[in-house]
One Martini backbone bead per residue (centre of mass of N, CA, C, O) as a GRO file, in nm:
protein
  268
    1UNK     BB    1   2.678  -1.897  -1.048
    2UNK     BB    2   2.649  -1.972  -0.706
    3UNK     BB    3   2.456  -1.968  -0.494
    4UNK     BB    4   2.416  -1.818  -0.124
    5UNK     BB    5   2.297  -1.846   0.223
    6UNK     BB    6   2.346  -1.662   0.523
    7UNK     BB    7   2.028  -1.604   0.516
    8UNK     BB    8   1.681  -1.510   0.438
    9UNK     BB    9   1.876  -1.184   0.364
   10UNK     BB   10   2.156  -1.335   0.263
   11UNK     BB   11   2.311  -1.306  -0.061
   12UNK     BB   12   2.576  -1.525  -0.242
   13UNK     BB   13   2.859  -1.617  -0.361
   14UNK     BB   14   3.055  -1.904  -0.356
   15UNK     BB   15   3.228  -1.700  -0.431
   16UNK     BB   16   3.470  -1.425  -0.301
   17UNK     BB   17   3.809  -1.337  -0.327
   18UNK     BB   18   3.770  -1.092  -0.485
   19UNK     BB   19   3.573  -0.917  -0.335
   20UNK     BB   20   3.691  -0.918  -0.074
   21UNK     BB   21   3.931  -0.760  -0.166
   22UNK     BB   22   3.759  -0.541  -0.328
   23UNK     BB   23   3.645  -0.421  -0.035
   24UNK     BB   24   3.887  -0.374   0.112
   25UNK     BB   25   4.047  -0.174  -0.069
   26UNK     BB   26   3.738   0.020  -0.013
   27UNK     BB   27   3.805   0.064   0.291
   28UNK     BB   28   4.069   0.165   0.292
   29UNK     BB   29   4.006   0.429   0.080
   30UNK     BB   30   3.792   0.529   0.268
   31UNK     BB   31   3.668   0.789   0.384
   32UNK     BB   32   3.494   0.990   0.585
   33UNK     BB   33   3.210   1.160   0.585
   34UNK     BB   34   3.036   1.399   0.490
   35UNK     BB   35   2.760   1.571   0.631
   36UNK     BB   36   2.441   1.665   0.393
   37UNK     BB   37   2.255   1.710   0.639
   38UNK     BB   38   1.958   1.858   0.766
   39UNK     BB   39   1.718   1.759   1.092
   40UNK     BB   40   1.441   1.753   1.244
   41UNK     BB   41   1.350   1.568   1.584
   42UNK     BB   42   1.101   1.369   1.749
   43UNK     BB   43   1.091   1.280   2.043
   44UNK     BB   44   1.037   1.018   2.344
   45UNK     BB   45   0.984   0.963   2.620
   46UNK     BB   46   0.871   0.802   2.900
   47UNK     BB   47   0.684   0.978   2.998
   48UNK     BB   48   0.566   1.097   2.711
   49UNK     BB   49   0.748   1.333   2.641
   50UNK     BB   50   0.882   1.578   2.404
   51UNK     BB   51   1.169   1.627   2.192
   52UNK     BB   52   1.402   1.815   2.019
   53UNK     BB   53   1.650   1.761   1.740
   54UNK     BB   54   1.927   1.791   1.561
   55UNK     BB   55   2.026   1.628   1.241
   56UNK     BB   56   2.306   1.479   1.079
   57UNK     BB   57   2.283   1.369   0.729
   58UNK     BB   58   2.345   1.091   0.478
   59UNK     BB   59   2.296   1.112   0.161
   60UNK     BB   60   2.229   0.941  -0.100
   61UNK     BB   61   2.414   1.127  -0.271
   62UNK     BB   62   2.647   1.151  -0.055
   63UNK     BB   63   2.728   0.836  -0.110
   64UNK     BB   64   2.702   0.767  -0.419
   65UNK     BB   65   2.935   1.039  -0.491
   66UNK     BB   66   3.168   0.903  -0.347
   67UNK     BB   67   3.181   0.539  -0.379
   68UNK     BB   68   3.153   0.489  -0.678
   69UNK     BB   69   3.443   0.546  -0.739
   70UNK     BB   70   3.580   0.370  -0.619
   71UNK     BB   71   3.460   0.093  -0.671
   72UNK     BB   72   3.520   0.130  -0.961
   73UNK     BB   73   3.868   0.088  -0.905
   74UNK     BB   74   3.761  -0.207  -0.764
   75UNK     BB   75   3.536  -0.345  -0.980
   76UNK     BB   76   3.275  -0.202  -0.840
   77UNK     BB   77   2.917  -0.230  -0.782
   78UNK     BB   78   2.569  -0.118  -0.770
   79UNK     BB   79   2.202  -0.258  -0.688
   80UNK     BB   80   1.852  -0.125  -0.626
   81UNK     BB   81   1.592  -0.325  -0.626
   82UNK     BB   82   1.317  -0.424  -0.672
   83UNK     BB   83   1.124  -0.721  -0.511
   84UNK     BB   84   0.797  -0.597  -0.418
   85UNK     BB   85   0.879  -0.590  -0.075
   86UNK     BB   86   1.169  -0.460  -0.136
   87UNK     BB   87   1.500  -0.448  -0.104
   88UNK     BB   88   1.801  -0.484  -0.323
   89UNK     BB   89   2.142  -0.527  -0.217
   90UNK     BB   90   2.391  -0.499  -0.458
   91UNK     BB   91   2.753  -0.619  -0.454
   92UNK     BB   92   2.948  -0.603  -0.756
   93UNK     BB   93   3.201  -0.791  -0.924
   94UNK     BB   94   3.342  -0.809  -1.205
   95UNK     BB   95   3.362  -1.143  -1.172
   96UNK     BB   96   3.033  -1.211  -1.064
   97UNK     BB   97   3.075  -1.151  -0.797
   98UNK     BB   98   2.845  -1.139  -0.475
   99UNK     BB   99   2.646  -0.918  -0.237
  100UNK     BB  100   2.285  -0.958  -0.127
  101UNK     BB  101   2.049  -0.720   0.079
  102UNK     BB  102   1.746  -0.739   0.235
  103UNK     BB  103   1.466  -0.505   0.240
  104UNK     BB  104   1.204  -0.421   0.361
  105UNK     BB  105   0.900  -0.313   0.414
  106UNK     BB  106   0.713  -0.099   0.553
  107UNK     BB  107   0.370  -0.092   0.644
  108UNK     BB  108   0.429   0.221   0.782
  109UNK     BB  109   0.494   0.451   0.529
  110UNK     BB  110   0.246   0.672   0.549
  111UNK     BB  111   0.239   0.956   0.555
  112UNK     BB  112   0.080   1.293   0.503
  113UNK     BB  113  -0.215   1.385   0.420
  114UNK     BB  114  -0.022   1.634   0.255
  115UNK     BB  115   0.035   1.384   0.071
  116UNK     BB  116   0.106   1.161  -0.124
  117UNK     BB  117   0.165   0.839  -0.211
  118UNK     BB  118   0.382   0.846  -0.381
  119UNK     BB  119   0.557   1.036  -0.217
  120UNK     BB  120   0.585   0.832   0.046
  121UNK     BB  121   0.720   0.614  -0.184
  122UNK     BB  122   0.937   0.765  -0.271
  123UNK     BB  123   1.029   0.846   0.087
  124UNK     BB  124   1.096   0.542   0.115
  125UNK     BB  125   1.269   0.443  -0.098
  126UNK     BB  126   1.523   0.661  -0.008
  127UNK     BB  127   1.553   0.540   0.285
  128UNK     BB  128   1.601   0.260   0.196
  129UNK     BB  129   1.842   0.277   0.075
  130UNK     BB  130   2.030   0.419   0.201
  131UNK     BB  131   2.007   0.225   0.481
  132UNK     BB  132   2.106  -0.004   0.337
  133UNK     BB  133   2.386   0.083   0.204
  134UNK     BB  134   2.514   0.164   0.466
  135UNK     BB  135   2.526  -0.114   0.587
  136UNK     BB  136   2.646  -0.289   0.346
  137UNK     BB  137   2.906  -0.056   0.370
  138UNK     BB  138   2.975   0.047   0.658
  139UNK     BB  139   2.794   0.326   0.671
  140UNK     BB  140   2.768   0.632   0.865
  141UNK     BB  141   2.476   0.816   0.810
  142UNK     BB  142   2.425   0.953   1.087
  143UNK     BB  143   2.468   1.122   1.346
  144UNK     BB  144   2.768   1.258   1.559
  145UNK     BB  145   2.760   1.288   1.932
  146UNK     BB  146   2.817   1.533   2.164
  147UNK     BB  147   2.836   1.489   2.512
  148UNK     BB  148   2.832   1.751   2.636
  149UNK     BB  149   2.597   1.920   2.410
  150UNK     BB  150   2.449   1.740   2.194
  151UNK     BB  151   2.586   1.797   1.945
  152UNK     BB  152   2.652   1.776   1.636
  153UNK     BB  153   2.969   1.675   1.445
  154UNK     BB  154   3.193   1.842   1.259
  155UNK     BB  155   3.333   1.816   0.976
  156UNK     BB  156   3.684   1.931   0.905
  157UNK     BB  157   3.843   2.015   0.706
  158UNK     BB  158   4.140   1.965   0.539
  159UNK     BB  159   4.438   2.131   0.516
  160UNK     BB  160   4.657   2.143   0.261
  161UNK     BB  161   4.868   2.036   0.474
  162UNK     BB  162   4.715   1.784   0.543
  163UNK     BB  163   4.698   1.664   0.294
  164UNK     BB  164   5.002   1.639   0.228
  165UNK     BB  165   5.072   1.480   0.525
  166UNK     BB  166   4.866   1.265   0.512
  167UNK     BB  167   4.826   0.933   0.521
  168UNK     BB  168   4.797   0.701   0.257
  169UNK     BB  169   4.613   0.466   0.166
  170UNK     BB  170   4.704   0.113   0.147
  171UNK     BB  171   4.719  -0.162  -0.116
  172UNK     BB  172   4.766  -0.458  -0.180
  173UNK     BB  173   4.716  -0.809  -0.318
  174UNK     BB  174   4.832  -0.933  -0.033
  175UNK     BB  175   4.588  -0.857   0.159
  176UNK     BB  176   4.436  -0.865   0.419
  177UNK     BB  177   4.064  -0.852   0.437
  178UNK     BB  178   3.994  -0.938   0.758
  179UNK     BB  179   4.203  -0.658   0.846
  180UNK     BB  180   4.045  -0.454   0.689
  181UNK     BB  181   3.762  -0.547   0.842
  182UNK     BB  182   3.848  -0.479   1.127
  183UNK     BB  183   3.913  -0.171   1.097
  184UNK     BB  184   3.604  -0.123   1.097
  185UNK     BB  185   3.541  -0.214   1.359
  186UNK     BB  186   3.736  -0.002   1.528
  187UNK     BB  187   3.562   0.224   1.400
  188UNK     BB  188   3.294   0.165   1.510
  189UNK     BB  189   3.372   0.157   1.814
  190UNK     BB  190   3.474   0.444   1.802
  191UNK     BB  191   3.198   0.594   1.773
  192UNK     BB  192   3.059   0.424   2.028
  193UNK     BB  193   3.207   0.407   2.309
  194UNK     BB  194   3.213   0.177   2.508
  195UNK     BB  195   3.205  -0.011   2.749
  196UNK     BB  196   3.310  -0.305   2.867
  197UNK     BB  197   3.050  -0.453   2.865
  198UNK     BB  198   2.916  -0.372   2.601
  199UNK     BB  199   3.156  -0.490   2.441
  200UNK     BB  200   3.123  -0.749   2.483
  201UNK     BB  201   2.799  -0.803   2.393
  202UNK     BB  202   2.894  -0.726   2.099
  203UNK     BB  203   3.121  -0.952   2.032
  204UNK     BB  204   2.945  -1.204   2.114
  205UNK     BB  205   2.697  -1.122   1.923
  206UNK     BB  206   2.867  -1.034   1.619
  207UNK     BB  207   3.161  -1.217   1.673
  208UNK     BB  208   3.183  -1.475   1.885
  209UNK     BB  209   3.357  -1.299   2.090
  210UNK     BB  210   3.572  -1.185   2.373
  211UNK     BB  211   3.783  -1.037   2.187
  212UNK     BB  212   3.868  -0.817   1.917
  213UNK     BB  213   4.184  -0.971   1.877
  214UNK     BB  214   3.999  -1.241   1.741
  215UNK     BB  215   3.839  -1.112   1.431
  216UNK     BB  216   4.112  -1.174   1.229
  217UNK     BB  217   4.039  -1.474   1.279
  218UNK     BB  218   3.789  -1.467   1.073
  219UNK     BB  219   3.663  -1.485   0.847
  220UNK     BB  220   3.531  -1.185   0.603
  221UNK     BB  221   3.208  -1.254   0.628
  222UNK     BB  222   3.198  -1.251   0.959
  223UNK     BB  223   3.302  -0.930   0.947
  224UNK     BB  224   3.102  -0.776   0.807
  225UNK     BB  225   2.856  -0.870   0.903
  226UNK     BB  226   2.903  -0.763   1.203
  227UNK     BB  227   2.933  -0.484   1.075
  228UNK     BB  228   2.655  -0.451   0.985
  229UNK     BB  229   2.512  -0.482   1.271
  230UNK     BB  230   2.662  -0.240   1.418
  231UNK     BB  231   2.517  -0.035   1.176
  232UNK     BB  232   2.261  -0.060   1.352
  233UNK     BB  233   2.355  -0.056   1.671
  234UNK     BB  234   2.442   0.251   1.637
  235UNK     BB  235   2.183   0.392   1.567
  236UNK     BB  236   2.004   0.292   1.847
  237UNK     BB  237   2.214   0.400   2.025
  238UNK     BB  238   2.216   0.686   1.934
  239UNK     BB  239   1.901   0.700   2.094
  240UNK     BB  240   1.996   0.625   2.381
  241UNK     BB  241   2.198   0.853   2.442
  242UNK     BB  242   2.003   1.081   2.401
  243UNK     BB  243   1.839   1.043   2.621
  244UNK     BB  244   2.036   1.014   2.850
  245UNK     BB  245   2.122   1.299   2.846
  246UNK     BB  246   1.858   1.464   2.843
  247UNK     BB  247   1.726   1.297   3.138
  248UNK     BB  248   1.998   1.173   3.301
  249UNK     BB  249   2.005   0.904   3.257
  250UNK     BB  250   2.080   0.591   3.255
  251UNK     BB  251   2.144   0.299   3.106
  252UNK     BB  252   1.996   0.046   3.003
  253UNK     BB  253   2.109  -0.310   2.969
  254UNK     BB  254   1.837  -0.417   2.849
  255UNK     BB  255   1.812  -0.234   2.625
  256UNK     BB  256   2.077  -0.296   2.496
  257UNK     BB  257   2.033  -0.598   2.451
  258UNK     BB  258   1.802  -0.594   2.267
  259UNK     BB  259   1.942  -0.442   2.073
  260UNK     BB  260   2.133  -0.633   1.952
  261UNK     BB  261   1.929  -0.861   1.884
  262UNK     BB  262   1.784  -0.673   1.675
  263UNK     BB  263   2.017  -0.641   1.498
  264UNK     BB  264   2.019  -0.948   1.421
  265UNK     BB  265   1.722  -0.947   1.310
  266UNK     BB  266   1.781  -0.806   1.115
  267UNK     BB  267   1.713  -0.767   0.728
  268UNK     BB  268   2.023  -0.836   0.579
   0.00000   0.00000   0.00000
């Protein structure tokens, strides 16, 4: 099978439409994940000062432990490789097709005089899993946090009747893959919850257009890579929405586009 670059670092089959069918199926039928761990982390202010903020994240194995029977179910499987340099992130479907992105090593990942370099090189690659996998399948990984109060919002269980009357993800085989590739774009949308300036900065910047409205007439690859971008644009803003709840501070637009231009720039 041929394949193709679509960019330095993502490679795929030249053929992909059942892969992207069964990508669409597994992300109908994927719910939100809970945050199954928690961790303490020291942010640094603009002056130079820094705050701790207490942080739920999804962990590799609960991410794994969730994503793998669904995938399966719809004849995906991942797997990451070690590249020498990197990670590689690929999603094969069972007909041979796939697609595979590249996340390189970062050179300053030495830990804690208190590790050996083994323990450090362990907990980046652990790391770099993680935050590869996350971004590979559109899923939000890191804290969700309540603009009230600054807590990460805890995903509550439902209820066995709210289970039995909840409608239930449906996929026929001739689900259009961009339609359902556009939901995931609506739900990271709705998470990030940007202003209108932002939300278009966004749109022309991930998917080369003026309203969202226009998303699903678009490839289903470039709807992917799009909310790719976005799921690493959520991480990073959602370090700058932090600062400045803390801070008091504006959001600062000049900043906000860096954050696009980067997220764009990251090897996926």
């Amino acid at each position: 099978m041929i394949s193709v670059n679509l960019t330095a670092h993502i490679l795929q089959s030249d053929m992909i439409q059942e892969w992207a069918a069964a990508m669409a199926a597994f992300h109908a039928e994927l719910q939100p994940i809970q945050k199954d761990k928690t961790a303490k982390q020291r942010l640094k202010r603009k002056d130079g000062g820094e705050y701790e903020v207490e942080r739920q994240y999804l962990s590799l194995d609960g991410i794994l432990d969730t994503v793998r029977p669904i995938l399966a179910k719809h004849g995906l499987f991942v797997m990451q490789p070690l590249t020498g340099d990197g990670i590689a992130t690929t999603i094969y479907h069972k007909s041979g097709q796939f697609q595979t992105t590249i996340f390189p090593m970062s050179a300053s990942w030495e830990g804690s005089p208190m590790t050996n370099s083994i323990q450090n090189a362990g907990g980046s690659f652990t790391y770099l899993r993680r935050y590869a996998l996350a971004a590979a399948l559109s899923i939000s990984a890191d804290d969700d946090r309540d603009g009230a109060d600054h807590a990460p919002k805890v995903q509550s269980k439902p209820s066995q009747k709210q289970q039995s009357t909840a409608p239930k993800a449906t996929t026929t085989p001739d689900a259009d893959p961009a339609r359902i590739a556009f939901e995931k774009t609506k739900e990271l949308l709705r998470e990030i919850n940007p202003s209108k300036e932002i939300a278009l900065l966004i749109l022309q910047g991930f998917f080369g257009v003026g309203e969202s409205k226009e998303i699903p007439a678009l490839p289903v690859t470039k709807i992917n890579l799009g909310n790719t971008f976005l799921t690493t644009f959520q991480h990073e803003y959602s370090e700058h929405q932090l600062y400045c709840q803390q801070t008091k501070e504006p959001e600062d637009m000049e900043y906000i586009k860096k954050l696009i231009e980067d997220a764009i720039k990251v090897p996926f």
